[in-house]
N, C-alpha and C positions, 0 to 999 in steps of 0.2 A: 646748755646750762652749765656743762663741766667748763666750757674756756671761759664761757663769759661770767656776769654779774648776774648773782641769785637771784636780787632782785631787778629783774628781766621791768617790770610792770612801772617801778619807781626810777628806773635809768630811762624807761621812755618815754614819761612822764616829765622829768626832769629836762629830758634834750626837747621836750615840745614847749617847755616854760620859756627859758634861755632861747630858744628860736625864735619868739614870740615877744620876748622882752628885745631882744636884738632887732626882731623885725619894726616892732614899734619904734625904738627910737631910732633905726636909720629911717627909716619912711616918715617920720614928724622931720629931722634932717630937711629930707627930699622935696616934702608938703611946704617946708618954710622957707626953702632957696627954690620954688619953683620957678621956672625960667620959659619964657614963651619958644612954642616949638608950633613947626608947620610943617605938615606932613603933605603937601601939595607934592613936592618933590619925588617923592615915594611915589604917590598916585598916580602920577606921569609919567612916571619910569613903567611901571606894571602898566597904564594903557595904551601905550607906545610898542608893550611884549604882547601883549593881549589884546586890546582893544580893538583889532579888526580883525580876527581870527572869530571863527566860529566851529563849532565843537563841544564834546561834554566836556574837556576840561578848561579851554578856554574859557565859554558861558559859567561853569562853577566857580571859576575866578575872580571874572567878573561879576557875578552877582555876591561875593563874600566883599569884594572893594566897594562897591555900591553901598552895600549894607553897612561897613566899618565908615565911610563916608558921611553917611545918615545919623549918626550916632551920636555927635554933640547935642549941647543943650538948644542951638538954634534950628536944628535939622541939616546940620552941616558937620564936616571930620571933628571928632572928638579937640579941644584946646585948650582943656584941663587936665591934669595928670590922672585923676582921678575918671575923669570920663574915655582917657583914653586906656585904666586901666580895665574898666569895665566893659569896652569895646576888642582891645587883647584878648581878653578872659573868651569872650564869645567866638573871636576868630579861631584861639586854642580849643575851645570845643567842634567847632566847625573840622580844625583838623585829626580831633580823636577819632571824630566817625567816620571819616573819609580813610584814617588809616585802616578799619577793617577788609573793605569792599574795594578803596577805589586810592592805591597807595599810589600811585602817578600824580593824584591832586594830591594827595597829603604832602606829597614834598613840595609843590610847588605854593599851597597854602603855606607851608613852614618858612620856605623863603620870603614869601612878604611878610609875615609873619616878623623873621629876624629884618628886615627890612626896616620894618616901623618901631620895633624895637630899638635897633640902632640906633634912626637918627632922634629919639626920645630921648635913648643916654646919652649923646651928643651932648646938647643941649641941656640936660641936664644930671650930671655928675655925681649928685649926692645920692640923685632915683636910679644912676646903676647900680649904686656901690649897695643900696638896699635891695634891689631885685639881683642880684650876685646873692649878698647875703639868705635871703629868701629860697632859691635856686639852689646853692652847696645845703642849707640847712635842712630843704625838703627831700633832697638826694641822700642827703642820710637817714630821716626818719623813714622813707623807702627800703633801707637798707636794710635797717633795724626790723622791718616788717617782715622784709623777705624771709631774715633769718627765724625769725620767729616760726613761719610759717612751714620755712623748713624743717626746723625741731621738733616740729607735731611730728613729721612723716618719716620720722626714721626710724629703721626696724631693730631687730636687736644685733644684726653683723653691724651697722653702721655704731650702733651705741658703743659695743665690742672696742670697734677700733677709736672712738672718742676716747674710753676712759683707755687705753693704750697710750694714746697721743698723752693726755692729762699725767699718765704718768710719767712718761718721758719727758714732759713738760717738768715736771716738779723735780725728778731728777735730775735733770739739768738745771735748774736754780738752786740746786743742793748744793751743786757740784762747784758753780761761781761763786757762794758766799763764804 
C-alpha cells in the first residue's frame, strides 16, 4: 500500500474495465475480418508425431486431438473463431490438470496447443493482435493479484523495511525537484 495506489480496489477495477473495453473492440476487430482457417495441417503434423505410438502420453495426446477435432458445429475441427476459441479454452484446461500429475503431457499439450494457435493467427491478424491484447492484459491483472496477496502476508520486519524504502523513496523525489 506504501509504493502503490490507495485505492488498491479502484485501480483493479479500473485495469479490469479498460482490459475488457480493449478486449471487446479488438475481438469485434477479429469477429468482422474473420478469415477461413484449417487446422488439418496441425492435425497431421501431431499424427504423423503420435499417431502410431502407444503410451500414456502418446494416447493422452491423441485422445485431446480427437476431442479438439470433434468439436465444430458439424462434428468436425472447430471453422469458426469462435468454436475454435471454445475448443482452445478446453484443451488449456485439459493442460492445467495434466500440469499437476503428469508435466510431460502438459508440455506436450502446450505445444499443440501453440500449434493451433499459431496457424489461427496466421490466418487471421486482427484475432492475434486481440488474443496478444487479452494475454499482456490478463498477465497483469495476475500481477496485480499476486501483489495483493502478498500484502496480506507481511509481518511487521517486512512493513519496517517498506516504510524505509517509502522514505528513501520520497527523499529522493525531494531531492530532484
Amino acid at each position: 500500500r506504501t509504493l502503490g495506489s490507495a485505492d488498491y480496489d479502484g485501480v483493479a477495477a479500473k485495469h479490469a474495465s479498460d482490459l475488457a473495453d480493449a478486449g471487446s473492440r479488438a475481438y469485434g476487430t477479429a469477429f468482422a475480418n474473420e478469415a477461413p482457417f484449417n487446422l488439418t495441417n496441425v492435425f497431421d503434423k501431431w499424427a504423423q508425431k503420435f499417431g502410431s505410438y502407444r503410451g500414456p502420453i502418446p494416447d493422452a495426446v491423441n485422445t485431446e486431438i480427437r476431442g479438439f477435432m470433434t468439436t465444430g458445429a458439424n462434428g468436425g475441427p472447430p471453422v469458426t473463431l469462435e468454436g475454435f476459441m471454445f475448443a482452445r479454452q478446453g484443451l488449456g484446461d485439459a493442460i492445467e490438470v495434466a500440469k499437476k500429475d503428469r508435466p510431460n503431457l502438459a508440455r506436450e499439450l502446450t505445444k499443440l496447443y501453440n500449434d493451433l494457435t499459431g496457424e489461427v493467427a496466421r490466418t487471421n491478424p486482427a484475432w492475434k493482435a486481440a488474443n496478444d491484447i487479452w494475454r499482456d492484459g490478463k498477465a497483469a491483472q495476475e500481477a496485480m493479484e499476486a501483489g495483493s496477496r502478498m500484502s496480506t502476508r507481511l509481518n511487521a520486519s517486512s512493513r519496517q523495511n517498506l516504510a524505509e524504502f517509502a522514505a528513501a523513496q520520497a527523499d529522493g523525489a525531494k531531492a530532484l525537484a
